[in-house]
N, C-alpha and C positions, 0 to 999 in steps of 0.2 A: 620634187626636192626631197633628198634623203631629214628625216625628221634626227636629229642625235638625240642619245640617250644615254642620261647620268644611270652607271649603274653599278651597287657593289663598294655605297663607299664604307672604309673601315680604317681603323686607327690603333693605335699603341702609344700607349702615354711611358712617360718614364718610369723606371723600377721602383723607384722610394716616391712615398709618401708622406708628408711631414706638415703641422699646422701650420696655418700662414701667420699665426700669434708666434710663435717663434722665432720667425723671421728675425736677424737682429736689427735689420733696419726699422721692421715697427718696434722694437722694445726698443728703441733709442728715440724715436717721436710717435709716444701717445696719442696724440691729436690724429695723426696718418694711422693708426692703427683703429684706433675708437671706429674711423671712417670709414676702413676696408671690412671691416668684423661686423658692420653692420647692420641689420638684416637688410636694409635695402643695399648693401652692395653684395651680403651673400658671401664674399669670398673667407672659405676654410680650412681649403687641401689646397698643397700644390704639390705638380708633381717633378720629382728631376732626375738627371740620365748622367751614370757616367761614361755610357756607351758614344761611340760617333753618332751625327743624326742620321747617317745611312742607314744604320741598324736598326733605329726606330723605321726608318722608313722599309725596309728592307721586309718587318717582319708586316706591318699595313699593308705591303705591295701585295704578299703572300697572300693575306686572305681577301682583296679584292679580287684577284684572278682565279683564286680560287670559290670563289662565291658566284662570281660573271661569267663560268666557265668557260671562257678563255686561254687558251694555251699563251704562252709566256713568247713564244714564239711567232706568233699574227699580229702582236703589239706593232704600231710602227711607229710611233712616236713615243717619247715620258719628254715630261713636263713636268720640269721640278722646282716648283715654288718658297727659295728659300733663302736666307741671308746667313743660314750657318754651316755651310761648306766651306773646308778648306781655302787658302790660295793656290793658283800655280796648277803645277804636276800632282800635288798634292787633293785636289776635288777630281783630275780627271782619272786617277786610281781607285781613288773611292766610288764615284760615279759608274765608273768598270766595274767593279767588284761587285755593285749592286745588279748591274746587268747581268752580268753571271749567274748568280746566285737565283737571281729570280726566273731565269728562264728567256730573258729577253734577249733574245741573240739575234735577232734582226731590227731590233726600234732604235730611232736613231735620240739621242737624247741633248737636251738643252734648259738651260736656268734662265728664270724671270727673277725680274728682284725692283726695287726701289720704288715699292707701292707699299710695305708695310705691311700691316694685319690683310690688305685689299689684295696682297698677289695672289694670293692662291684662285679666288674667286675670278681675277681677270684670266689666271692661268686655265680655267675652268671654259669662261667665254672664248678663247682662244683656241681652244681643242673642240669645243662644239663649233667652231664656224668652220675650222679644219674638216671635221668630218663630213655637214652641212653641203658643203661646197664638191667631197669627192676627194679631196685630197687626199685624206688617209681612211680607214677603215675602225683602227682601235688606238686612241691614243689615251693614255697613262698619265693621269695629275696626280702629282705628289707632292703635297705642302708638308713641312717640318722644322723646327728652331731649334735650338737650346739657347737657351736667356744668357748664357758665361758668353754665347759668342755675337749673339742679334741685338742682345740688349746690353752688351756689353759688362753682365754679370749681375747686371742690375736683378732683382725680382720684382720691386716696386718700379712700376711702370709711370712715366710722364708725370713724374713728380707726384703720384697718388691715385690714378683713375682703375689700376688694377693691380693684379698679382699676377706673373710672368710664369708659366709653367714649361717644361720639354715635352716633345709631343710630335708626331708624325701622322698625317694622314692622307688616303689616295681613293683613289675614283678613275673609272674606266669611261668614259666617252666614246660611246659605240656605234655606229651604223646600223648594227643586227642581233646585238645582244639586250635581254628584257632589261629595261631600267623604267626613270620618270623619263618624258620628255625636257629637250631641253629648249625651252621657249625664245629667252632671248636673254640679251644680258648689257649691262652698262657701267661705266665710270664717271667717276668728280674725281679731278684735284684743286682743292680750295688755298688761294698763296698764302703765307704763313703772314697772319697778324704781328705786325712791329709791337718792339716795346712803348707799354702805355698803353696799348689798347682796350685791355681792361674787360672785364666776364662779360659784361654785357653788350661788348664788339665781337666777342667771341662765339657766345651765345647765337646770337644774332647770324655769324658768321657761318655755323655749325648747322642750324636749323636751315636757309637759304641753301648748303650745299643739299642736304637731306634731299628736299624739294627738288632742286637738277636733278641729282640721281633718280630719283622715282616718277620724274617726267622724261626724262630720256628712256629708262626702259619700258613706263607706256606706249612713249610714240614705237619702239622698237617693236613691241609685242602688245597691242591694245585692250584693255583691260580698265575693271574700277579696282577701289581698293578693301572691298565687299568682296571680291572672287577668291584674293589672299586668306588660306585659312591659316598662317604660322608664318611667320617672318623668322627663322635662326639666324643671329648674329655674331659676329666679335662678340666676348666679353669683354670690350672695352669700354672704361666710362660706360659701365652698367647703371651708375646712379643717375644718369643723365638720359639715358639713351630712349628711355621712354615719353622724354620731352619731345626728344626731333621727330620720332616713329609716331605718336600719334597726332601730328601737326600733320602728318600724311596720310593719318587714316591708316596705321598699323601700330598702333601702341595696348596697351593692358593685356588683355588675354593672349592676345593676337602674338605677344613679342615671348618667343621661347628664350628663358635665361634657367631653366631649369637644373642644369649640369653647371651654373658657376660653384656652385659650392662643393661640389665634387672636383674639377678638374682646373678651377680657376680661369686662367686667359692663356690658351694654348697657341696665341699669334693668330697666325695664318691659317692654322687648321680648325678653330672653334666652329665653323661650321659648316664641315667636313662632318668632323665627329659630331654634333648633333644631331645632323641627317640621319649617319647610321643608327645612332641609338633609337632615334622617331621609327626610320623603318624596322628596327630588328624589333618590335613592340613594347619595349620595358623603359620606363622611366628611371630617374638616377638609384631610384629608392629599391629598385627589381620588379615594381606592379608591372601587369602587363597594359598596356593600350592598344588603343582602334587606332593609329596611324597606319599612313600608307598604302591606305587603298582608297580614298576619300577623291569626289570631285573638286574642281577648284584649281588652285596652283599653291605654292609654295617659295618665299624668300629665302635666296642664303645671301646676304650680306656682309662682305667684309668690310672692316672699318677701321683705320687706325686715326694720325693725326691732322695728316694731311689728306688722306686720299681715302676713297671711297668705291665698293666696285658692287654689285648685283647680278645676281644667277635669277631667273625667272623658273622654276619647276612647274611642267604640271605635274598635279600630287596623285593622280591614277598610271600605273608602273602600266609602258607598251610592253607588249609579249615580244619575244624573241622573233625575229624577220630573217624568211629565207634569204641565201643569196640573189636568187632569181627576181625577187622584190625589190630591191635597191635599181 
């Protein structure tokens, strides 16, 4: 069975950077601000675009295939994980233009959506089972937002659990290109609590999905939760998030929120871009680190409100495989 391999992921945040004290939604409620600025929530930067999210993705696309060296041309699939594309006529020009441009002139391409912060990661499972299986060879995940059009303008997310930033990022899923292994991968969707329910049906409710998720993808790919050296998340509901992750045995050191304060909550693609930044060796601050070549595995977790999805890594990168290997 062909092993897939995450490989190559990279990102492009938007051009302006601006404090998230600014914001005028927190100068108008203190209380949500006091809370987001806080060191346990971290959040400082945000970032935003006034380009389309193709462009962000467009310039991400670039230096994955250019890192994975991959020609733009053996892609056969992209997988674009996103809720801010155009309608109509109007995504499938854009969607072109990106293929063009990137060199993808033979992948055939299609959008995931209605999982929230969790698509890009099931978009992730989705193209390793693809490859897995023989179908395709090199398929192309691209998660990207802009908050004017996913969040509906919003920046302050779900009534206060984050800061909404633009942001694009892609990752190659390969048969024979060096990356990590891609082990296995899983979903929750937990139904929406009525009104009344109140934090501690929530709570409750939040922690119980965690649990699904992280026994599904054992039974998928069997492991403890000692083998996990890094769990990268959503930065969503950062102040919280350490409750559910270590009820599973991946909470304190273990839970990478390093880059909220730098990049805020990039949707879909927060860890995307974590990964890269783990593997290219520098932390937000530019130290260099020992990631990336370590035994074990590695969490990417997407997480929004409803819905919840798991990428399994092992965290030692397989070397590039001939064709005659497959």
């Amino acid at each position: 069975m062909i092993t897939p391999r995450l490989c190559a992921p990279a990102y492009e945040l938007g051009e302006y950077a601006d404090p998230v004290a600014e914001l005028p939604e927190l100068q108008a409620d203190p209380a949500i601000a006091a809370e987001l600025t806080a060191p346990a929530a971290g959040f400082d930067t945000y970032r935003w675009s006034d380009a389309p999210v193709v462009e962000l993705m467009a310039a991400a696309v670039q230096r994955t295939l250019g890192e994975a060296g991959v020609p733009g041309d053996e892609v056969d699939l992209v997988l674009l994980a996103t809720d801010s594309l155009p309608h109509g006529r109007a995504a499938q020009r854009d969607v072109a233009e990106l293929l063009t441009e990137s060199g993808l002139t033979r992948a055939t391409a299609s959008t995931l959506g209605l999982m929230d912060c969790a698509t890009a990661m099931a978009a992730l499972g989705t193209a390793a089972s693809l490859v897995r299986d023989g179908s395709a060879r090199h398929v192309l995940v691209v998660s990207g937002d802009l908050a004017d059009l996913a969040a509906g303008g919003d920046r302050v997310v779900a009534g206060g659990v984050a800061i909404a930033s633009d942001a694009a990022a892609s990752a190659l899923v390969s048969a024979t290109a060096a990356g990590l292994p891609v082990l296995a991968m899983a979903h929750h969707t937990s139904p929406a609590i009525g009104p009344g329910g109140g934090a501690r049906q929530e709570l409750t409710a939040k922690v119980t999905a965690h649990r699904e998720l992280f026994a599904r993808l054992a039974a998928h790919h069997p492991h403890r939760p000692e083998d996990v050296h890094a769990v990268l998340p959503s930065h969503f509901a950062r102040m919280v998030l350490d409750i559910y992750l270590s009820d599973v045995g991946h909470g304190g050191d273990k839970l990478a929120l390093d880059n909220v304060g730098r990049i805020a909550h990039c949707l879909g693609s927060d860890p995307l871009i974590d990964l890269a930044d783990r593997l290219a060796g520098t932390d937000p601050a530019g130290a260099q680190t020992a990631h990336g070549t370590d035994d074990g595995h590695l969490v990417l977790l997407g997480a929004g409100i409803s819905h919840l999805a798991a990428v399994l890594l092992g965290a030692r990168p397989l070397p590039a495989a001939s064709e005659g290997a497959l």
